[in-house]
C-alpha positions as CSV (number, residue, x, y, z in Angstrom):
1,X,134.8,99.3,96.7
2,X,134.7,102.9,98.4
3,X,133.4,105.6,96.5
4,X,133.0,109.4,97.3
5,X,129.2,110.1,96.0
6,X,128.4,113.8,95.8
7,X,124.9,115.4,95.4
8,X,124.2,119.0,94.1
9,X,120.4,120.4,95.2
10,X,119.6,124.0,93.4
11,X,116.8,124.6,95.1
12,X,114.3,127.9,94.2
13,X,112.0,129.8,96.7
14,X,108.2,129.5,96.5
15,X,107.7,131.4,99.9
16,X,110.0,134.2,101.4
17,X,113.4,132.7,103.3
18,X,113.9,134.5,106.5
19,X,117.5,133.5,108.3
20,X,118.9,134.8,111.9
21,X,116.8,136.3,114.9
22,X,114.7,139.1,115.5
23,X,116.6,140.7,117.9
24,X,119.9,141.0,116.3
25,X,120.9,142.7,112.9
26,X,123.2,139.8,112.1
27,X,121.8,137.3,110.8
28,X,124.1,134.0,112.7
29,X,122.8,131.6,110.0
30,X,124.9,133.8,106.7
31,X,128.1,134.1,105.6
32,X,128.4,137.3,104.5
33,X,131.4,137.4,101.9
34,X,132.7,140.2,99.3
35,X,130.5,138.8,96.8
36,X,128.2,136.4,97.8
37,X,125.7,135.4,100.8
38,X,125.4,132.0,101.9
39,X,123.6,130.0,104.4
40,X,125.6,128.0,106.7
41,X,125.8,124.3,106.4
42,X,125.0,123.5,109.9
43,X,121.8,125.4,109.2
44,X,120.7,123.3,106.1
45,X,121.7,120.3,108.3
46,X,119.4,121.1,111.6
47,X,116.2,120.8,109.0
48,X,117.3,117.9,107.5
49,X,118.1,116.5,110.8
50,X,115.0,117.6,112.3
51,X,113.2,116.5,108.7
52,X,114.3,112.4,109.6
53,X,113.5,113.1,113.4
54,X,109.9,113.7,112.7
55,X,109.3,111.6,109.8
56,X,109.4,108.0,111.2
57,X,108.9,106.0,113.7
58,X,112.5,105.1,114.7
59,X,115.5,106.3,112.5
60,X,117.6,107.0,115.4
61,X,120.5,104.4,114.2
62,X,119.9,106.2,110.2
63,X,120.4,109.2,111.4
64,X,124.0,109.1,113.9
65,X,124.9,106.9,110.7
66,X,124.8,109.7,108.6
67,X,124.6,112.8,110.4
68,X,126.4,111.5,113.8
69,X,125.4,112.9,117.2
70,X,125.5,111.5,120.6
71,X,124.8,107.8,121.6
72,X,123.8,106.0,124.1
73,X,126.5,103.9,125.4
74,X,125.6,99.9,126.4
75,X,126.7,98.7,129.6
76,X,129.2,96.2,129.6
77,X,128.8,93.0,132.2
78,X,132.5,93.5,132.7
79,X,132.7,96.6,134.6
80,X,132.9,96.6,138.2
81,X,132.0,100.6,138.6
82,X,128.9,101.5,136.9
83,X,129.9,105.3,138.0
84,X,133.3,104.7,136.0
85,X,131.6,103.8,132.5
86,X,130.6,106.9,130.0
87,X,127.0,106.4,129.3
88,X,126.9,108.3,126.0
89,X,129.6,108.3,123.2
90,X,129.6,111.1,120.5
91,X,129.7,109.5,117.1
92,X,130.9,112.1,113.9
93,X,128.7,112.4,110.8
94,X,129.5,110.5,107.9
95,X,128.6,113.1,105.5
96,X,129.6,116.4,104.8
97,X,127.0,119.7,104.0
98,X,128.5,122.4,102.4
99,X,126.9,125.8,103.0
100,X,124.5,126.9,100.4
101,X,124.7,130.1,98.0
102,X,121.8,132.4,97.7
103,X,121.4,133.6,94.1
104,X,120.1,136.2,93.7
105,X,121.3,137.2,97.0
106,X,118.7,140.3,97.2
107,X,117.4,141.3,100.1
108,X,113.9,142.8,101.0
109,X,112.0,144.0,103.8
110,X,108.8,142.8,105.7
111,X,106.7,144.3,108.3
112,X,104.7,142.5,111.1
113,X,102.8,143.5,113.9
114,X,103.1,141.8,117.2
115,X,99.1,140.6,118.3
116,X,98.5,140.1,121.7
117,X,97.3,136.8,122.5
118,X,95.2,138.0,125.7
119,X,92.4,140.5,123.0
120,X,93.8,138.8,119.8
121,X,94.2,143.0,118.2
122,X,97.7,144.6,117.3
123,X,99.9,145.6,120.4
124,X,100.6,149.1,120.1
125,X,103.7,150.7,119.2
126,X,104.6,147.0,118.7
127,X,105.2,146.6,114.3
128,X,108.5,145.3,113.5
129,X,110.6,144.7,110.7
130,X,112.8,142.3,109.6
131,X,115.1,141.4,105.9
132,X,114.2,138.6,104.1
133,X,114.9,136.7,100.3
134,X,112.0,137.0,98.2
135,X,110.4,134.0,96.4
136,X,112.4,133.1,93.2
137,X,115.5,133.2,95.5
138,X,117.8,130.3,94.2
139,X,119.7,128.2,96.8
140,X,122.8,125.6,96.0
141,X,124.5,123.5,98.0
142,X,126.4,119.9,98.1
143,X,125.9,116.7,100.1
144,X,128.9,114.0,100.2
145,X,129.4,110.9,101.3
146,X,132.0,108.0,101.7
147,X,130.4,104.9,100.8
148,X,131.2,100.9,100.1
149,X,128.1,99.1,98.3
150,X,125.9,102.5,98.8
151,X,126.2,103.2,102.5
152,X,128.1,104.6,105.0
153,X,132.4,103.0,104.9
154,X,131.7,100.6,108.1
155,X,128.4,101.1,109.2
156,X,125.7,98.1,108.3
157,X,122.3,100.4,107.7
158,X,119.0,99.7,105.4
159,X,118.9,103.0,103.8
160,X,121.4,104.5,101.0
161,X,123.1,107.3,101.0
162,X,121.3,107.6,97.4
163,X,118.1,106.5,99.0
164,X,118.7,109.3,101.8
165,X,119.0,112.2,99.4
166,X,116.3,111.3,97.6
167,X,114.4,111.1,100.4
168,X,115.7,114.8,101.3
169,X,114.6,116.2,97.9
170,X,111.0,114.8,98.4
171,X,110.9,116.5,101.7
172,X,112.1,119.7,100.0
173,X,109.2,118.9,97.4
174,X,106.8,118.2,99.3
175,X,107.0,121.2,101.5
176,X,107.8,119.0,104.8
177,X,111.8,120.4,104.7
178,X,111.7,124.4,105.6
179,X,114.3,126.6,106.4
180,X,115.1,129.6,108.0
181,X,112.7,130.9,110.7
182,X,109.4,132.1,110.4
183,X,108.8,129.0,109.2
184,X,105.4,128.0,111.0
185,X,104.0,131.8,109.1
186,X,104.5,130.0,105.7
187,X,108.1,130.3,105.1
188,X,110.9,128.5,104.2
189,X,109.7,126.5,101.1
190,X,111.6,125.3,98.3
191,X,111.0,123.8,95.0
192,X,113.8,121.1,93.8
193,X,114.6,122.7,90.4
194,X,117.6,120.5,89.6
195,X,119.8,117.6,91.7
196,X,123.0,116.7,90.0
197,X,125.5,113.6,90.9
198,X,129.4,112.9,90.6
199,X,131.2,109.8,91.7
200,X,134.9,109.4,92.6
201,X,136.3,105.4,93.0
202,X,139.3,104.7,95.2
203,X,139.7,101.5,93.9
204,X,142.7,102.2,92.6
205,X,146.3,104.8,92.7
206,X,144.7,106.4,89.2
207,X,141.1,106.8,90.5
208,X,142.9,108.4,94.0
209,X,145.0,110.6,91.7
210,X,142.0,111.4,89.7
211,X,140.2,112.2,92.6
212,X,143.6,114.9,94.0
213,X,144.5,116.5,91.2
214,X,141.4,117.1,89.0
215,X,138.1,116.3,90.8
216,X,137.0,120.2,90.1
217,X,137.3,119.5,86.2
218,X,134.7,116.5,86.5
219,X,131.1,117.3,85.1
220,X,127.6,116.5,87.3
221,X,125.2,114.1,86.2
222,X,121.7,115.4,86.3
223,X,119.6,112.9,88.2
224,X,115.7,112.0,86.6
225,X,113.2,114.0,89.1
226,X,110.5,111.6,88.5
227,X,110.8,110.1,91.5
228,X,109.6,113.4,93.2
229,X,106.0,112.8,94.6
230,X,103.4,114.7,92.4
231,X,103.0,118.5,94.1
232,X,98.6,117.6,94.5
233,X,100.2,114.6,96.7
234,X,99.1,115.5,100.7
235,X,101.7,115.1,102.5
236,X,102.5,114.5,106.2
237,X,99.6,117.2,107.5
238,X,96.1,117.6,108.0
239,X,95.2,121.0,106.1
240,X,92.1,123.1,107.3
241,X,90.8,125.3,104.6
242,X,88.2,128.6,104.5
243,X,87.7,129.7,101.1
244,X,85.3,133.1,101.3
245,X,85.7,136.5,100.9
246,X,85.6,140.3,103.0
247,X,81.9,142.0,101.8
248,X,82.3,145.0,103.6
249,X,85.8,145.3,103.4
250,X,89.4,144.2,105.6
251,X,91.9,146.7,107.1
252,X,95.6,146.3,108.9
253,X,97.0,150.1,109.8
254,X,100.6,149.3,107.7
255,X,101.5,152.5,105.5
256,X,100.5,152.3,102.0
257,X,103.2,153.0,99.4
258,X,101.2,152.7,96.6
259,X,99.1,155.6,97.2
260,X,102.3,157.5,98.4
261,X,100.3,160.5,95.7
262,X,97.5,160.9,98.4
263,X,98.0,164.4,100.0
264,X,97.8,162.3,103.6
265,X,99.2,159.8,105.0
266,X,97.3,156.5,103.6
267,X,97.2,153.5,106.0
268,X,95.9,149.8,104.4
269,X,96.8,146.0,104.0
270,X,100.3,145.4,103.0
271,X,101.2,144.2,99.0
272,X,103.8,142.1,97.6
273,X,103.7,142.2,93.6
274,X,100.7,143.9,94.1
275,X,98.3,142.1,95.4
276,X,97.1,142.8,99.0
277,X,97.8,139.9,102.1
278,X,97.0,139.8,105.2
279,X,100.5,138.3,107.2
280,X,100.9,134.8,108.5
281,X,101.5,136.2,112.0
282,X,97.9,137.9,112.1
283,X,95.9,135.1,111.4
284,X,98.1,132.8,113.9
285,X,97.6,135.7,116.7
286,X,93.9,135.6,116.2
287,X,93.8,132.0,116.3
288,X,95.5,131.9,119.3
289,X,93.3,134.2,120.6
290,X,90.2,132.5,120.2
291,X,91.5,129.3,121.0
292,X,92.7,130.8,124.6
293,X,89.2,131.4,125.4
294,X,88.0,128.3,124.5
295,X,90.2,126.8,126.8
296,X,90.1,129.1,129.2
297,X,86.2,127.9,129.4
298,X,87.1,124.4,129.9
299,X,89.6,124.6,132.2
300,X,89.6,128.2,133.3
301,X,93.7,127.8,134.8
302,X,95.6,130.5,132.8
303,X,98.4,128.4,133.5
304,X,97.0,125.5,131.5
305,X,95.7,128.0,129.2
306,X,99.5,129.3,128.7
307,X,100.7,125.2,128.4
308,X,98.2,123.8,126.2
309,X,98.5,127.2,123.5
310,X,101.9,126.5,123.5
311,X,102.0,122.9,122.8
312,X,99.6,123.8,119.5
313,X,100.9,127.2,118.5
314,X,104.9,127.0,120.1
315,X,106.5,129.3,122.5
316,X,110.0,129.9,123.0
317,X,110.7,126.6,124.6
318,X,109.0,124.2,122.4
319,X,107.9,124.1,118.0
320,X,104.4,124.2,117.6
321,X,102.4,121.7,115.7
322,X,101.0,124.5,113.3
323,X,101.7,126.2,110.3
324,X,100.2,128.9,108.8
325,X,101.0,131.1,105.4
326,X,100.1,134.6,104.7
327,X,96.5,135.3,103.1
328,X,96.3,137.3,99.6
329,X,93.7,138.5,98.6
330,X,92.1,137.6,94.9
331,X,89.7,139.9,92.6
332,X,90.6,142.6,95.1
333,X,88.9,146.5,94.9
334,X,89.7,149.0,96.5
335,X,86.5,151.1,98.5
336,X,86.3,154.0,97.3
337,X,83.9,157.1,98.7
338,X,82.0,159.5,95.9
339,X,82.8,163.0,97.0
340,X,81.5,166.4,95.4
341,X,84.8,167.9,95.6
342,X,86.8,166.5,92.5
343,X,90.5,167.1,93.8
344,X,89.7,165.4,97.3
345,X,90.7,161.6,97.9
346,X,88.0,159.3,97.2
347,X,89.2,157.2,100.1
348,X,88.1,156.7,103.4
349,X,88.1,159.3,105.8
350,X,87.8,159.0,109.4
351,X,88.2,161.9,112.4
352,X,90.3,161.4,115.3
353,X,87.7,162.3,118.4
354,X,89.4,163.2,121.7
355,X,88.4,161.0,124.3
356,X,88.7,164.1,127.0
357,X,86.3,166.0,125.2
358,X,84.5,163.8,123.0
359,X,85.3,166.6,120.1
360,X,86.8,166.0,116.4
361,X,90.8,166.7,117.0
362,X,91.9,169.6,114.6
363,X,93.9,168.0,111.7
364,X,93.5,164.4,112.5
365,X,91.8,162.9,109.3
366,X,92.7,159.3,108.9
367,X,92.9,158.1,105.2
368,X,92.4,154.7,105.2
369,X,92.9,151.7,102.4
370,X,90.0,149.9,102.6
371,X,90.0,146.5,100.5
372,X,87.1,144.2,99.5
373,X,88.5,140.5,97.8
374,X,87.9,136.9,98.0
375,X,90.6,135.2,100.2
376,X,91.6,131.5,101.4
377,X,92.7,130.8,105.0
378,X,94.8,127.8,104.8
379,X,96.6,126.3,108.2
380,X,98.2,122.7,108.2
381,X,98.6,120.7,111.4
382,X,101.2,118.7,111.9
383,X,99.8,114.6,111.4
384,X,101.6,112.2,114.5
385,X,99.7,109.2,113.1
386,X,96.6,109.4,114.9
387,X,92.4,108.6,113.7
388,X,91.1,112.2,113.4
389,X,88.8,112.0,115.9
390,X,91.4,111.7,118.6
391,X,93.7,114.1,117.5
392,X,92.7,116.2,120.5
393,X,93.9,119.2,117.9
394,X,91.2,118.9,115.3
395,X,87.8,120.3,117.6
396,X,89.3,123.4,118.4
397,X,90.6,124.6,114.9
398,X,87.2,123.9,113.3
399,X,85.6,125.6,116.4
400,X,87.6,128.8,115.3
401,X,87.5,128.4,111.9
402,X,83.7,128.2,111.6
403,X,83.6,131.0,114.0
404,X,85.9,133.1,111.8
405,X,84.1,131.8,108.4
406,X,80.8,132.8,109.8
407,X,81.4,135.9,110.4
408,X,81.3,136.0,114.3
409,X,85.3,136.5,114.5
410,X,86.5,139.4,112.2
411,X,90.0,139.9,110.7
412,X,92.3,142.7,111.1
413,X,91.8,146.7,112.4
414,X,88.7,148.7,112.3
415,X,86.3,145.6,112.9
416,X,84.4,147.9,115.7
417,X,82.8,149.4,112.4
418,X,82.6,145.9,110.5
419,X,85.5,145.6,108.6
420,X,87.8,142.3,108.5
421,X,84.0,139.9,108.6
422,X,85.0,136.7,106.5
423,X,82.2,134.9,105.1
424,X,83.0,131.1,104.1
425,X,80.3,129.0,103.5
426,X,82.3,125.8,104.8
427,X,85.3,124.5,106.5
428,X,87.1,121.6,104.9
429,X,89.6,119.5,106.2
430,X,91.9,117.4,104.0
431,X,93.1,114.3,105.7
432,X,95.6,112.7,103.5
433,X,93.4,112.7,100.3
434,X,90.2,112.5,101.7
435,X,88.3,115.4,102.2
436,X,85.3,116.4,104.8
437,X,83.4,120.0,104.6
438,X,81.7,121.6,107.2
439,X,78.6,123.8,106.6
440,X,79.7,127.2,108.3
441,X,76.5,129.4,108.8
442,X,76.6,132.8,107.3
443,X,73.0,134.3,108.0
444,X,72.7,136.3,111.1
445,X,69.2,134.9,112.9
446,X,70.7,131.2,112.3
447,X,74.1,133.0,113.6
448,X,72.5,134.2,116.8
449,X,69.6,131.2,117.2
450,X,71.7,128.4,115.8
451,X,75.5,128.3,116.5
452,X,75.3,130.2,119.5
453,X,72.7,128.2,121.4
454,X,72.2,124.7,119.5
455,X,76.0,123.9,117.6
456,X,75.7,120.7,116.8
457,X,71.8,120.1,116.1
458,X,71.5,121.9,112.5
459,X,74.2,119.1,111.5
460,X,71.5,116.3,111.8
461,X,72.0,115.7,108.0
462,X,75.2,115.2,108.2
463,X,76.1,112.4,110.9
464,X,79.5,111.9,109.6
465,X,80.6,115.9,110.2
466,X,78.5,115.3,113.5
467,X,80.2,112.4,114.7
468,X,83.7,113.7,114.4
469,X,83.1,117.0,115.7
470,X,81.7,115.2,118.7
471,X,84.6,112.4,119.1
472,X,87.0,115.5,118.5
473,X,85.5,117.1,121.2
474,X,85.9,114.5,123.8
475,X,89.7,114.2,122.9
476,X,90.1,117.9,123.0
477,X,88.7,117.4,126.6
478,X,90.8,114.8,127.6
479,X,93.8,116.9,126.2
480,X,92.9,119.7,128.2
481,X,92.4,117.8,131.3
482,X,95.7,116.2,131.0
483,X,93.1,112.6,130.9
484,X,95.7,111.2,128.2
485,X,99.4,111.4,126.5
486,X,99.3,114.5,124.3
487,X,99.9,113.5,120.2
């Protein structure tokens, strides 16, 4: 019996959706109607296509079942011209995506700052902006299918068209299904807040009629969300943690509308519901940074250096294999500055000196937001099914990470005067459930005596953290030295 199965996903926003490109003011993945904003099928299709692509070993015949694509054609003993026979065949997609509607369809706007990847510091004159949907942001859209006994009409699969979307909606769950852009700087995640189901039968003229004339009048089913994976479940990445905090204090030069009173132009972090962050993009550009240099001391070709940073952090030709989200901070204060003068600002002040003369400019007092808080750097890598230790990935992300939780690489603007130094007293890396910490070393003598010129001999007590970091190293050699296939 053919049926017409129908899924509705409403979908809300835990992270910011960001659709379209940088370099246009259209945004090519909405609709823009007289009343509503939608996000085009095709787009909602490309992650769930890229979603199945990445998520098994082989579903290549799943997916041109369902979603179609090109094929590769098998030669036929018959054919006397090899040259003469098509060696791919397009196949179409057995199911239909409609595009999604954004409610409510408001629109905000971020700033970034592009960080150069050669000193790892904000390029000047380089802040942009772009529009995004805030978190809360609803999302609804359909999925349908033509099936006989659950799958495809004509095609003999193993996995269900029911079985698929469920599948989709665990993704979406589980955080492993983004969309938009921006999505490796923590956007792009959705919560499944309902999935309804309607089914039309073409068994008979009545059902067909049915199905003509009145299938807008029939009623979803709401379909039992307890087959969604708990939200604690790991899912298909290794997640590197640095829980600490800023003692003396972090900076980024964005302007500061909430203390649009000051008399001067104030400068600090930027805020979302009030509560400072430091963006996705500046903790990626710093890690990039560092990681450069590390590489750059192995294999000291900038051309390698330029190939292996974009395999792990993407470029425009390739996805990278991280993600990163933005980092907000918690228990935050603002630094204030006692002053005898009760009408002057109590916030830092800094003079602009002229480099020519060495002198204070006149009028060139800097107010600057300076924020002390408790912050957690989280970065997940992309898991390919490989032991830890030979993920060639793993050594230099705890490398940076200890650097960065010890103190040695600071965070944001100003750190010439020690702002932006994060203190974590470990690194922890959560492999599917099971967790391993790293000591990170916060005192300056065992900075300077320790880490700098014995890194692995403090860890004595700890041969398991010792033993990986070692193995981890050897694969992150081999990587660099092109010794083995990369992950």
């Amino acid at each position: 019996m053919i049926e017409k199965t129908i899924y509705s996903f409403t979908l809300k926003a835990r992270s910011p959706l960001s659709f379209g490109s940088l370099e246009s003011e259209i945004d090519m993945d909405l609709i823009n109607t007289d009343t509503k904003i939608k996000v085009s099928g095709n787009s909602i299709g490309g992650a769930l296509r890229e979603y199945l692509e990445g998520n098994a070993v082989d579903k290549k015949e799943i997916i041109l079942a369902y979603m179609g694509g090109v094929a590769e054609q098998e030669d036929s003993e018959d054919a006397q011209d090899e040259e003469s026979q098509p060696k791919e065949k397009f196949i179409e997609s057995s199911i239909y995506i409609s595009d999604g509607e954004l409610n409510p369809a408001s629109v905000e706007e971020k700033e970034g700052t592009s960080i150069n990847s050669e000193t790892g510091t904000a390029t000047k004159h380089q802040k942009y902006k772009f529009k995004y949907f805030p978190r809360g942001t609803k999302l609804t859209f359909t999925i349908e299918c033509d099936v006989e006994n659950g799958k495809p009409v004509g095609k003999n699969i193993e996995i269900t068209f029911d079985e698929l979307v469920k599948g989709w909606a665990a993704g979406f769950h589980k955080g492993e299904i983004r969309l938009g852009r921006e999505k490796s700087n923590g956007f792009g995640l959705l919560n499944v807040v309902s999935l309804e189901k309607k089914v039309f039968s073409f068994n008979d003229v009545e059902a067909i009629e049915e199905y003509i004339f009145h299938r807008k009048e029939k009623q979803f089913e709401e379909v039992d969300l307890a087959f969604l994976p708990d939200t604690n479940e790991i899912n298909s990445t290794i997640a590197f943690t640095l829980s600490g905090s800023f003692p003396y204090g972090v900076y980024q030069a964005f302007y500061d509308k909430s203390l649009s009173k000051e008399k001067a132009t104030v400068t600090g972090l930027q805020q979302v519901d009030d509560q400072y962050y430091i963006p996705a993009t500046s903790i990626k550009g710093l890690l990039r940074h560092e990681v450069s240099l590390l590489l750059q001391q192995i294999s000291g070709s900038e051309d390698k250096v330029n190939a292996k940073c974009g395999e792990l952090f993407g470029d425009t030709n390739q996805q990278g294999k991280l993600r990163f989200t933005d980092v907000f901070l918690e228990n935050s204060e603002r630094i204030r500055i006692e002053r005898e003068a009760k009408d002057s600002s109590t916030l830092p002040i800094y003079i602009k000196i002229d480099r020519l003369t060495g002198g204070a400019l006149n009028n060139k007092l800097k107010h600057q937001n300076e924020v002390i808080g408790e912050s957690k750097i989280e970065i997940e890598l992309r898991d390919e099914g490989v032991p830890l230790e030979d993920n060639p990935y793993v050594f230099p992300l705890v490398y940076v990470l200890r650097r960065i939780g010890s103190g040695k690489v600071p965070i944001g603007g100003r750190t010439v005067i020690g702002l932006g130094e994060f203190h974590a007293h470990k690194t922890i890396i959560n492999n599917k459930g099971e967790k391993l910490e790293i000591p990170n070393l916060t005192d300056r003598k065992e900075l300077d005596d320790r880490v700098v010129n014995q890194p692995l001999e403090y860890l004595v007590d700890k041969p398991d953290v010792l033993q990986l970091l070692e193995k981890s190293f050897k694969s992150f050699e081999r990587w660099v030295n092109d010794e083995t296939q990369t992950v």
